[in-house]
VEXTOR-645727 format. One record per residue (C-alpha): z, x, y. Coordinates in steps of 0.05 Angstrom, whole numbers, plus 5000, padded with zeros to 4 digits. Each point is the difference from the previous one (the first is absolute). Example, Ala and Ser with C-alpha at 12.3 -4.5 7.8 and 13.67 -1.06 7.14 Angstrom:
residues 2
{c3 = 5156; c1 = 5246; c2 = 4910}
{c3 = 4987; c1 = 5027; c2 = 5069}
This chain:
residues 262
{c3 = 5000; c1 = 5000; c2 = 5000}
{c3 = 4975; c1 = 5032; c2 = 5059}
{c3 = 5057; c1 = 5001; c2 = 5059}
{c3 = 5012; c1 = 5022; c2 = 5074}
{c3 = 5064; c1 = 5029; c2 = 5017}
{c3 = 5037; c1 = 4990; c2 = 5067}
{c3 = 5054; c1 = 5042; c2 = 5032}
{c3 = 5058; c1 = 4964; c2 = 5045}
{c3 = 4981; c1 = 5022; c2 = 5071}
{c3 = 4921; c1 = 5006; c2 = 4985}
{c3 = 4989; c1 = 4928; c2 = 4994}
{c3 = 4941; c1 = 5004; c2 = 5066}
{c3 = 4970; c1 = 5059; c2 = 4987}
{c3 = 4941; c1 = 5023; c2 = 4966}
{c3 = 5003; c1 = 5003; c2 = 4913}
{c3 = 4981; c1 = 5076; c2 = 4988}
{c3 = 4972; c1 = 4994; c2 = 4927}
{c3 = 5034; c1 = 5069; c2 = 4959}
{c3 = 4961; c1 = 4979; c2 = 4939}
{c3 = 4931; c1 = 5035; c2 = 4990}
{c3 = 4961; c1 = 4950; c2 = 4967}
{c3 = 4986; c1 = 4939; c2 = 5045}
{c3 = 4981; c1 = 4960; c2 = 4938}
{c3 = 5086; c1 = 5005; c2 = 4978}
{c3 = 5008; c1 = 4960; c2 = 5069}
{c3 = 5019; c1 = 4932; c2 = 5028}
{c3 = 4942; c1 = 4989; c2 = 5034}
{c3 = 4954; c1 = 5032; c2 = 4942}
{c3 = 4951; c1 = 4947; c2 = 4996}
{c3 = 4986; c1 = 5005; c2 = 5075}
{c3 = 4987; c1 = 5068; c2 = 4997}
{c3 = 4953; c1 = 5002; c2 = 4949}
{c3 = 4966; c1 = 4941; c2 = 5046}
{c3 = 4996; c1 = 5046; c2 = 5053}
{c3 = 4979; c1 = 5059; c2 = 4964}
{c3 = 4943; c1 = 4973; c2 = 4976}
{c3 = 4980; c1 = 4982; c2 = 5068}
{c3 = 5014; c1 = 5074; c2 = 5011}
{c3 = 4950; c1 = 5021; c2 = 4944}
{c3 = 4940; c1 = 4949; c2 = 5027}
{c3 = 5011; c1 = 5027; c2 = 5070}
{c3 = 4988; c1 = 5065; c2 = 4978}
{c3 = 4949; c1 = 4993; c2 = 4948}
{c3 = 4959; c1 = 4965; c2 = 5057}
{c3 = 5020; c1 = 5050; c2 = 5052}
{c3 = 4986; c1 = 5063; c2 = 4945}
{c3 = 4930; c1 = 4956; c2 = 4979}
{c3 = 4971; c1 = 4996; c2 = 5072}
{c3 = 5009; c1 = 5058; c2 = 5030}
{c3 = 4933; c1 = 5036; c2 = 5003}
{c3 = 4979; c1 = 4989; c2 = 5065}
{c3 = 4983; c1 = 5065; c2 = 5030}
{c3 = 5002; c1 = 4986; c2 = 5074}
{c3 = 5077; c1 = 4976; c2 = 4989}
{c3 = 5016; c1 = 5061; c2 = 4967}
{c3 = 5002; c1 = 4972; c2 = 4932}
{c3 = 5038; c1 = 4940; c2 = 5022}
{c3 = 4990; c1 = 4923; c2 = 5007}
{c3 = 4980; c1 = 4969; c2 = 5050}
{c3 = 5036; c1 = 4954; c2 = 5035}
{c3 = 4973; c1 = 4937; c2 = 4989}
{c3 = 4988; c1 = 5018; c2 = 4915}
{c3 = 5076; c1 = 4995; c2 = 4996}
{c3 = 5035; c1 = 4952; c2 = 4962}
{c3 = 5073; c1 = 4961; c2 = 5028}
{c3 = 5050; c1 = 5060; c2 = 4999}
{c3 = 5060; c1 = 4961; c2 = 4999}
{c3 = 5048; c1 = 4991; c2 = 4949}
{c3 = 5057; c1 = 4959; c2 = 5010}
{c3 = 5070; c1 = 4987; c2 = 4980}
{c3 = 5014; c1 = 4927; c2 = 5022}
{c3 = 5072; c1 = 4960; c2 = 4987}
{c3 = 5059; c1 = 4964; c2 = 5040}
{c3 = 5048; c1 = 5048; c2 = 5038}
{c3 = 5055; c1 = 5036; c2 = 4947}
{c3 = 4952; c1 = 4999; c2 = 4941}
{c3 = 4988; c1 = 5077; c2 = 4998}
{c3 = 4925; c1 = 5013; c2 = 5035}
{c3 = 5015; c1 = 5049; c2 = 5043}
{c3 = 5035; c1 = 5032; c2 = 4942}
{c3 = 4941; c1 = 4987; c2 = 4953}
{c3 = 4948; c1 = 5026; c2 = 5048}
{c3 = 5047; c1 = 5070; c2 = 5007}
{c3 = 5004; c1 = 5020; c2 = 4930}
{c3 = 4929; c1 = 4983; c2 = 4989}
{c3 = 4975; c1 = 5038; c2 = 5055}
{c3 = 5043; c1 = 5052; c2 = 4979}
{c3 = 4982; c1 = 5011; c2 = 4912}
{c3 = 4942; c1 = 4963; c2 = 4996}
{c3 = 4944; c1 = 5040; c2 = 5048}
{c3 = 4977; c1 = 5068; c2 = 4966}
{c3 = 4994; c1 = 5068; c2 = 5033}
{c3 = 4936; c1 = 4976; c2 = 5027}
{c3 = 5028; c1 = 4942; c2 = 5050}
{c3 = 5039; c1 = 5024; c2 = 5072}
{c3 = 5045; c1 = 4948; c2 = 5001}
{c3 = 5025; c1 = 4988; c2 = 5078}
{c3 = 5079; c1 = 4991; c2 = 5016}
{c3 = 5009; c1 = 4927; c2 = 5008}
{c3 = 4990; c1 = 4961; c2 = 5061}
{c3 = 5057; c1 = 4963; c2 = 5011}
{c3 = 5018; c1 = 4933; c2 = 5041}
{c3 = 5042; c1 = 5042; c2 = 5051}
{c3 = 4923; c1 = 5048; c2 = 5012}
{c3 = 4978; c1 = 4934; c2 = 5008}
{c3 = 5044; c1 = 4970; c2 = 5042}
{c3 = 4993; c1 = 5059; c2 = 5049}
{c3 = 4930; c1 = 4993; c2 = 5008}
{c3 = 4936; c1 = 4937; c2 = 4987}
{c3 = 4944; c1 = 5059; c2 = 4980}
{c3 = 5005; c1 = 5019; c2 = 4924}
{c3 = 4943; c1 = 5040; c2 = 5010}
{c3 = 5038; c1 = 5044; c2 = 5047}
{c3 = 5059; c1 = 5002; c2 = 4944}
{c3 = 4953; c1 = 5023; c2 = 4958}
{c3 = 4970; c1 = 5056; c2 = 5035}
{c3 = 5063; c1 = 5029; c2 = 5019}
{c3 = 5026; c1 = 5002; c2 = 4928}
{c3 = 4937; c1 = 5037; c2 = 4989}
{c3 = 5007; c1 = 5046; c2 = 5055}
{c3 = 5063; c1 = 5010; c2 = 4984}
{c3 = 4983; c1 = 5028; c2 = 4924}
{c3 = 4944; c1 = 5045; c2 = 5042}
{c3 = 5060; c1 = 5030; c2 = 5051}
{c3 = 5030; c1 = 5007; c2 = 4921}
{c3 = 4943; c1 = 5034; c2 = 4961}
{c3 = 4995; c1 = 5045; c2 = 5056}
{c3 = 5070; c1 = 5027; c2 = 5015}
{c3 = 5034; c1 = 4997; c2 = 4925}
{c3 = 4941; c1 = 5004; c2 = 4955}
{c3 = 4953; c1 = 5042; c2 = 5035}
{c3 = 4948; c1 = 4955; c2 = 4970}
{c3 = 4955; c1 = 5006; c2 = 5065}
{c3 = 4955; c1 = 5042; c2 = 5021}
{c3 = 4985; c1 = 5017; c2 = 5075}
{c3 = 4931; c1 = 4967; c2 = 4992}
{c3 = 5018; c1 = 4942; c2 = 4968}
{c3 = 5067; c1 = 4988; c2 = 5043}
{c3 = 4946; c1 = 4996; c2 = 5053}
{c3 = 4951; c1 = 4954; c2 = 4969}
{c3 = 5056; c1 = 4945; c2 = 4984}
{c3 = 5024; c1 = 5003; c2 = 5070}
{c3 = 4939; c1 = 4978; c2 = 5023}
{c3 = 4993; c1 = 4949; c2 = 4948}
{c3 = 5080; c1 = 4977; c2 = 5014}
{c3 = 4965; c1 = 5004; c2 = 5075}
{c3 = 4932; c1 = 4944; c2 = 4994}
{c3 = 5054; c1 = 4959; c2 = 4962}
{c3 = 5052; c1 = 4998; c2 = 5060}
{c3 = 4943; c1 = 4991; c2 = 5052}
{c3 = 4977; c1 = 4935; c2 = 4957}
{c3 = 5070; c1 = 4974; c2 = 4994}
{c3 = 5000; c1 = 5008; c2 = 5075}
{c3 = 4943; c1 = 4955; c2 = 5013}
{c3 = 5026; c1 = 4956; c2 = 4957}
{c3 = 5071; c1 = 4983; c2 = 5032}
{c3 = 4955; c1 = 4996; c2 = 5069}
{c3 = 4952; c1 = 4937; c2 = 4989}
{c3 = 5029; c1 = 4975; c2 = 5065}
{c3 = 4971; c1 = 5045; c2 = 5040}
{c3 = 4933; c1 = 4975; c2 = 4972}
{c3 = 5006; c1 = 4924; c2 = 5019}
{c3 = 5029; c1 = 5031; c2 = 5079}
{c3 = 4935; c1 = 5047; c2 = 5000}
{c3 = 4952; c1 = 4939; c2 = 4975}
{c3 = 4958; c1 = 4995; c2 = 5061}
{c3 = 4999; c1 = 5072; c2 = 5022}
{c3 = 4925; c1 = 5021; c2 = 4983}
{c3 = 5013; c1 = 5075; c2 = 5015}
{c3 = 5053; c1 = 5013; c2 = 4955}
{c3 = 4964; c1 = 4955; c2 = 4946}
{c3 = 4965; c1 = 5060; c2 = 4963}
{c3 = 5072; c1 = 5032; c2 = 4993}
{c3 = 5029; c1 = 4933; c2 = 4980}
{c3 = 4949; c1 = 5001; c2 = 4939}
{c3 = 5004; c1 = 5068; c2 = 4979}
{c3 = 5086; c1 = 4987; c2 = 4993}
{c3 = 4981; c1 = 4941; c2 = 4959}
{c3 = 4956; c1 = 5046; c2 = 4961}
{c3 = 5073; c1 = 5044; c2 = 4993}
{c3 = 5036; c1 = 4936; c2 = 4978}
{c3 = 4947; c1 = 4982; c2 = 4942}
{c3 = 5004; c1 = 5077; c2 = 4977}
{c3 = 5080; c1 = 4994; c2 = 4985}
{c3 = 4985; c1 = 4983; c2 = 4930}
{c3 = 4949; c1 = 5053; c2 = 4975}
{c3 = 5047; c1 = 5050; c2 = 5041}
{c3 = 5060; c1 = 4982; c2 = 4961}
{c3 = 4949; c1 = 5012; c2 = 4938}
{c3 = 4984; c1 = 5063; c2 = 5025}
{c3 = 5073; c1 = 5018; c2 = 5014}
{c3 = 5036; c1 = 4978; c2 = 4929}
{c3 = 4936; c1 = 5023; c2 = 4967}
{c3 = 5017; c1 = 5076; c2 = 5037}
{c3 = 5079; c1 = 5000; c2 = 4993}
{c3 = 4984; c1 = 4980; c2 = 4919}
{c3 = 4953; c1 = 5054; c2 = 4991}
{c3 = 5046; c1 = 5054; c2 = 5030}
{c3 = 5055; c1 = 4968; c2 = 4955}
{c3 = 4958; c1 = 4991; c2 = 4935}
{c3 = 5011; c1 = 4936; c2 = 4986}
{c3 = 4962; c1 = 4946; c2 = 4990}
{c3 = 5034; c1 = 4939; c2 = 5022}
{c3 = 5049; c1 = 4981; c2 = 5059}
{c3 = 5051; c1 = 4948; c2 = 4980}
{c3 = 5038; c1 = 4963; c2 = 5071}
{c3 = 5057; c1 = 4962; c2 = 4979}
{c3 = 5025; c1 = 4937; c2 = 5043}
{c3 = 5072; c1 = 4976; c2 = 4998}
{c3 = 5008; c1 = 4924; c2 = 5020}
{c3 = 4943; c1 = 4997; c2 = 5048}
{c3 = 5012; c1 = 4925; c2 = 5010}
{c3 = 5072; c1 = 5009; c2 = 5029}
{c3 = 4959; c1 = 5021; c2 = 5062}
{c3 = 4994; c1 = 4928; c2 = 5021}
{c3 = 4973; c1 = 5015; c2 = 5065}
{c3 = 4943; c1 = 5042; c2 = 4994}
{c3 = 4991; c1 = 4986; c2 = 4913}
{c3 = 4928; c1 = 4963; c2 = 5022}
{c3 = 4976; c1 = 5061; c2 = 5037}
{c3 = 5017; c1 = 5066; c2 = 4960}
{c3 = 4966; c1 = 4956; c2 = 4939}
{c3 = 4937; c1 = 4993; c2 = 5040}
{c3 = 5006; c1 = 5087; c2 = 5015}
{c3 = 5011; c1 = 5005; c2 = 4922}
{c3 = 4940; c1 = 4955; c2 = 4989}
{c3 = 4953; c1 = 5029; c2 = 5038}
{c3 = 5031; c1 = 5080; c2 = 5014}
{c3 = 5036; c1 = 5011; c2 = 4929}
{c3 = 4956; c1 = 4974; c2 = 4943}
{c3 = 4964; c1 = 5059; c2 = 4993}
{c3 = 4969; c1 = 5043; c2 = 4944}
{c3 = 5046; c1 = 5047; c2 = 4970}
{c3 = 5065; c1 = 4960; c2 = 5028}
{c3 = 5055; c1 = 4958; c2 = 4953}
{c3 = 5044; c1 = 4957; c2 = 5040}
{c3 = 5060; c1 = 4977; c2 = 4967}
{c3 = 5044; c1 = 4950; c2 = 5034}
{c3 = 5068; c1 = 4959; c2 = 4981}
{c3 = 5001; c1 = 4933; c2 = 5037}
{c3 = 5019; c1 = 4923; c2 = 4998}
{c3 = 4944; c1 = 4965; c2 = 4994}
{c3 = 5019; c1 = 4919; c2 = 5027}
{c3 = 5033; c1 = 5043; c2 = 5057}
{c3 = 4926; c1 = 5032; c2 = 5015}
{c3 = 4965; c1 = 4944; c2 = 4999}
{c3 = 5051; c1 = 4959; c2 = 5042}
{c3 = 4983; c1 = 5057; c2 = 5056}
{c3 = 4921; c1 = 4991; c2 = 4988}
{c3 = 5014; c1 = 4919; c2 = 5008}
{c3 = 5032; c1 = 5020; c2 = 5062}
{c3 = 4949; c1 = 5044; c2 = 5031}
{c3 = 4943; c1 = 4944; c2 = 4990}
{c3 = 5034; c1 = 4950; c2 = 5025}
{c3 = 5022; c1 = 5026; c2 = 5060}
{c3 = 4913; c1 = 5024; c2 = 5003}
{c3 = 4989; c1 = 4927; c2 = 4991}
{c3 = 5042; c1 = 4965; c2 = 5045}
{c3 = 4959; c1 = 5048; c2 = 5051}
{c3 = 4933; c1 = 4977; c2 = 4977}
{c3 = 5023; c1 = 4926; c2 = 5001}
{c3 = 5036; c1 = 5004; c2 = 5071}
């Protein structure tokens, strides 16, 4: 009979699995779920990765959904669940990120920008403990860390667009930072694709802790993820509540709604 043991004091916090099969877990039949998500993911990744001009890499719009979740009511052990998987069941070919938390989320709408400073972060890492990094390719990264932040920018400034509308002499620039703002994708391509090459890997796994608690903002970093995160070469795994997600998408129409019918 397969069991979870809980210490007096540790109630709250995160179940750190010391077992070193997954399949002698609680949650055993949910891993093996998600690992054969894992596998199809990869087989697809591994099976279409022949284009030249990416490198060897998809492109972005051959790749499959990238998200695996791990969906229940509040106290029933996802975030747990999505730890210890993250943690034994990727190979030595996966980077697996730190998890993004609801308190990185809390500080800040953009989970693109969470993101990229988790990676920049491991690149500050390779660089001063590992000595991974070469002068050369330091330099190449930076630039491609670079075209990423200047499309981000763009991004967070679409108001300046709809104030500039009319102005025909700045309309030329106006179009070329649009241009930026459709590039953040195949940058961010060009950026993971970089960092994983320098790394060896293959694969970079993002895990995301209780994105739904963010009740505020939950409609928006789902549309970055959609558009900005399902990308070749990229696993994200996520623990949420599912009624509590939709209740926030219900939310967000409705108030688009009432605007339309007003």
């Amino acid at each position: 009979m397969r069991e979870i043991r809980i210490t007096q004091g540790n109630e709250f916090t995160i179940y750190k699995s010391e077992k070193n099969s997954l399949s002698e877990e609680l949650f055993s039949k949910q891993y093996e779920n998600a690992a054969e998500c894992v596998l199809d993911l990869m087989k697809n990744f591994l099976e279409n990765s022949g284009n030249v001009r990416k490198g060897g890499r998809m492109d972005a719009w051959e790749c499959p959904n990238n998200i695996i979740g791990f969906c229940g009511e509040r106290g029933q052990g996802k975030s747990s669940a999505m730890y210890n998987f993250t943690k034994k069941n990727f190979d030595e070919r996966a980077w697996v990120l730190r998890t993004i938390d609801p308190t990185a989320l809390e500080a800040t709408h953009d989970i693109i920008d969470i993101v990229v400073s988790r990676l920049l972060e491991q690149l500050f890492y390779d660089r001063e403990e590992d000595g991974r990094l070469n002068e050369r390719q330091e330099g190449e990264i930076l630039n491609l860390f670079a075209d990423v932040h200047k499309d981000m920018s763009v991004l967070k400034n679409q108001n300046r667009f709809l104030e500039q509308e009319y102005d025909y002499s700045g309309s030329m620039m106006k179009l070329q930072e649009i241009k930026k703002s459709l590039e953040l994708k195949d940058n961010l391509i060009k950026l993971i694709n970089k960092l994983l090459l320098v790394r060896e890997k293959e694969f970079l796994v993002i895990p995301l802790d209780d994105l739904d608690l963010n009740i505020q903002s939950v409609y928006k970093i789902m549309e970055q993820i959609r558009k900005y995160l399902v990308l070749p070469h990229v696993i994200i795994v996520m623990a949420l509540h599912v009624g509590q997600l939709q209740l926030c998408l219900e939310r967000e129409f409705a108030g688009e709604l009432d605007a339309l019918r007003d």
